[in-house]
C-alpha positions in Angstrom: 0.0 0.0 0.0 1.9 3.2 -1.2 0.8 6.3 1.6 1.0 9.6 0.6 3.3 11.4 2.6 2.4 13.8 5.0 4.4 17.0 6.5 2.3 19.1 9.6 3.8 21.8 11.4 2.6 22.9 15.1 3.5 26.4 15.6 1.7 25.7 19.0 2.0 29.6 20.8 4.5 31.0 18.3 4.4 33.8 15.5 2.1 36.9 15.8 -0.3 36.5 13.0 2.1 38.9 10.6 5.2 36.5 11.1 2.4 33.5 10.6 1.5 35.1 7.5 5.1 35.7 6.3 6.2 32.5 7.4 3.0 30.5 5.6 3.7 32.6 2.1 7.2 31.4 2.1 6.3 28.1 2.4 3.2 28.2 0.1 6.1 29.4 -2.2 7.9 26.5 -2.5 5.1 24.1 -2.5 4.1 23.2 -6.3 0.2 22.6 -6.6 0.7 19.5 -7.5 3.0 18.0 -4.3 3.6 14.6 -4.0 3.3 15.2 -0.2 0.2 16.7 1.8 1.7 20.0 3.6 -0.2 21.5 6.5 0.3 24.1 8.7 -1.2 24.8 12.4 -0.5 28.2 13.2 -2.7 29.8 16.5 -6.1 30.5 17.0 -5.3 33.9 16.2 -3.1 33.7 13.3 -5.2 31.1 11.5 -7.0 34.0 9.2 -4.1 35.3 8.1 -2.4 32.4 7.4 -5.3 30.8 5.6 -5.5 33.9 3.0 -1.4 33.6 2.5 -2.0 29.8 1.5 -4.5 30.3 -0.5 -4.5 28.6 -4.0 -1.4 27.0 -2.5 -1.1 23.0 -1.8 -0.2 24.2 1.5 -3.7 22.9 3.9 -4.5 24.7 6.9 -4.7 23.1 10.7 -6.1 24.4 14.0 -4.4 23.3 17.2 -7.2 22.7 19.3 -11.4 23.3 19.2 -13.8 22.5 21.7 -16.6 19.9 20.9 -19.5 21.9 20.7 -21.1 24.3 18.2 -21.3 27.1 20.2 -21.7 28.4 23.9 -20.8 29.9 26.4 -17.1 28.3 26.8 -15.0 31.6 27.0 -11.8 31.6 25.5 -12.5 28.2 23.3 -13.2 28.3 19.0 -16.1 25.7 17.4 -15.3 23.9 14.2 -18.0 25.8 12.9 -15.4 29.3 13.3 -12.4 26.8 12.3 -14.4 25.6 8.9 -15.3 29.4 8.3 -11.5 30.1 7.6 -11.0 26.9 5.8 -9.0 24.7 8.3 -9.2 21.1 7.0 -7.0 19.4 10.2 -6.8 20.0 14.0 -4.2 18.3 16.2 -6.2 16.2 19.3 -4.8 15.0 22.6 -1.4 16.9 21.8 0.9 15.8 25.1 1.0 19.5 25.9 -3.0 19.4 26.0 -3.1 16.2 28.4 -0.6 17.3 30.6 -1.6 21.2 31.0 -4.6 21.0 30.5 -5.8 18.0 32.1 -7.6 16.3 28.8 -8.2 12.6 29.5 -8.2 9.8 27.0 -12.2 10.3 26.8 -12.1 14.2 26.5 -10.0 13.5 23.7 -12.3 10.9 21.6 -15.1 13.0 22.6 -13.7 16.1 20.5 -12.1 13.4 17.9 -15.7 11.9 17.3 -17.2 15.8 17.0 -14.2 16.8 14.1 -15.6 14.0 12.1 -18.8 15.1 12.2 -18.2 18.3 11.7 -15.7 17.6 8.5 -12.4 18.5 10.4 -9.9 15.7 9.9 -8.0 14.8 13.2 -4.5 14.4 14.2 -4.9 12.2 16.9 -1.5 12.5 19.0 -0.5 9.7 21.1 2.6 9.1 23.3 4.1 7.8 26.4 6.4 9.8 28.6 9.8 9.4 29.8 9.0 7.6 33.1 6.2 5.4 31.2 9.3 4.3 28.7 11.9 3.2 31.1 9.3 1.4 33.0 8.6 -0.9 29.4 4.9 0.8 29.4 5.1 2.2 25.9 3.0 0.2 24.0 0.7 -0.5 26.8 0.0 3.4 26.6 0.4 3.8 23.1 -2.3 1.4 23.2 -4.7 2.9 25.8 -4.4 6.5 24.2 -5.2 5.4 20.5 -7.9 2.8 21.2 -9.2 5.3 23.8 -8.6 8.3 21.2 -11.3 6.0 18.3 -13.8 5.1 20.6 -16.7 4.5 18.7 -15.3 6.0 15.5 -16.1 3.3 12.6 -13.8 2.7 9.1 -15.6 5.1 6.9 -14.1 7.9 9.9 -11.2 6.4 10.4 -10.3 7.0 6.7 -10.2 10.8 7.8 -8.0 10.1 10.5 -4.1 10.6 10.9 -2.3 9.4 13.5 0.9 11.1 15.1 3.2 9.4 17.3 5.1 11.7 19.7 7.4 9.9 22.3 6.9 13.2 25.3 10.6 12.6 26.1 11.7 13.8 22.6 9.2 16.8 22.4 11.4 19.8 22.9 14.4 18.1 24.4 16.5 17.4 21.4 16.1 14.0 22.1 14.8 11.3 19.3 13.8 7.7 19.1 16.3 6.0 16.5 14.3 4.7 13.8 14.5 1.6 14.8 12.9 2.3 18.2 9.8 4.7 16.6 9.2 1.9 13.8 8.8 -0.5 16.7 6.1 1.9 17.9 5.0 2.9 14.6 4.6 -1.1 13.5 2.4 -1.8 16.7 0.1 1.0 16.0 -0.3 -0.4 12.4 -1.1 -3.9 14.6 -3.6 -2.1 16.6 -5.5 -0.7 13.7 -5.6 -4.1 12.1 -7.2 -5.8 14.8 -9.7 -3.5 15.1 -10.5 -2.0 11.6 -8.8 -4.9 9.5 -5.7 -4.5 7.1 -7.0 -2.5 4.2 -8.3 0.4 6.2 -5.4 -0.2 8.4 -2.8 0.1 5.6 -4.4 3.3 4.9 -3.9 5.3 7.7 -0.9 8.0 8.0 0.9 7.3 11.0 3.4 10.7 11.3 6.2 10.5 14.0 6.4 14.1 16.4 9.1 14.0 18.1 11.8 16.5 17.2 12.2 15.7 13.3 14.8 17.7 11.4 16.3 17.6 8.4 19.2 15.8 9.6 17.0 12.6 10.8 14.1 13.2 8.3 15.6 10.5 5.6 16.1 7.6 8.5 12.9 8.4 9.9 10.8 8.6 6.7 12.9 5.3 5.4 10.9 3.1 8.3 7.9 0.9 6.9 5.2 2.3 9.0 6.7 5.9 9.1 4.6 8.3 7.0 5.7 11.6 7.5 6.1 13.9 10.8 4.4 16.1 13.0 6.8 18.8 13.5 7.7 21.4 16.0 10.5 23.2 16.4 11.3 23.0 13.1 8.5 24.2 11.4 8.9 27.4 12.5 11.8 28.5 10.2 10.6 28.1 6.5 14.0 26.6 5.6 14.1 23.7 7.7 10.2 23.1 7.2 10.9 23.1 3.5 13.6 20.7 3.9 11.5 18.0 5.5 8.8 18.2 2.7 11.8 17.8 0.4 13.1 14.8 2.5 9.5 13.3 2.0 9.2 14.0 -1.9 12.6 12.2 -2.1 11.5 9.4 0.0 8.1 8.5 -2.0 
């Protein structure tokens, strides 16, 4: 089953929504409108407008960070996929390791929101991960397992089609730090298991499985070279248009 590769970028609370807009034009730029990988970007709440007119007639698809699942409300200081559809966000990131631990969002909250973006035609990012602690103790695919099976509660294989899945060891969020390879195929492989079990091997083989934690340009080409790797979920790096470009190059050279 060939995947079509798949580049994010998670600002998370970075770039006023004039450097979004900068930053989103120079990487619209470089992305032809026919790419042979899917590019999106997730600026902030506040910068999504102005990113989403700079990308616009680009390849380049836009991403929210977070929503809350209802329509509308009172639920002050929170954004409906109703407002994120009105500026023509296709993707939001759920259960993001920075959500769950800051924020308290359990593996429930996060299926309830990942059911609500598929009815409301938002295609989720469903972020799953184990933490430092969790990994030396040998719990990693015991979590990995909880938080994804958790995550598609009741979500059946017509909705799991819109789903991508992003793989983010916490330990190597932030820190510099990345799994070899080896270790996030491991990972990456077992979620692929998972999927198959429950949703069966064609609508298993389907589903993008991105790895997010810390991907640069100098691991990109191992990372991307794993079976059941399938593009990344960047950070750090997607905030310079250079580096961000580089990885959607690494992933055009890898398909």
């Amino acid at each position: 089953m060939s995947r079509k590769y798949f580049i994010a970028g998670n600002w998370k609370m970075n770039k006023t929504p004039e450097e979004g807009k900068k930053l989103a034009s120079e990487i619209a730029s470089v992305v032809s409108k026919d790419a042979a990988v899917d590019v999106v970007v997730c600026p902030s709440f506040i910068a999504l407008d102005r990113v989403s007119q700079a990308i616009e007639g680009s390849a380049v698809k836009l991403g929210a960070q977070n929503f809350y699942p209802k329509t509308n409300g009172a639920y002050t200081g929170e954004s409906s996929p109703e407002m994120l559809r009105e500026v023509f966000a296709k993707y939001v990131i759920l259960g993001h390791s920075e959500r769950r631990e800051y924020f308290g969002e359990s593996d429930s909250f996060v299926n309830e929101k990942v059911r609500f973006s598929l009815e409301n035609l938002l295609n989720p990012i469903l972020c799953i991960g184990e933490t430092l602690e969790e990994r030396e103790a040998n719990e990693t695919l015991e979590v990995v397992k909880r938080q994804l099976l958790g995550g598609l509660e009741g979500v059946d294989t017509d909705g799991l089609s819109n789903v991508v899945v992003a793989y983010e060891p916490v330990w190597a969020i932030g820190t510099g730090k990345t799994a070899t390879p080896e270790m996030a195929q491991e990972v990456h492989g077992s979620i692929r298991s998972l999927l198959t079990e429950k949703y069966g091997e064609a609508a298993a083989e389907k589903v993008r499985i991105l790895y997010g934690g810390s991907m640069k340009p100098s691991n990109a080409p191992e990372l991307l070279a794993q079976t059941d790797i399938d593009g990344g979920l960047i950070g750090g790096a997607s905030l310079d248009s250079k580096s961000f470009c580089e990885l959607i190059d690494a992933a055009r050279t890898a398909s």
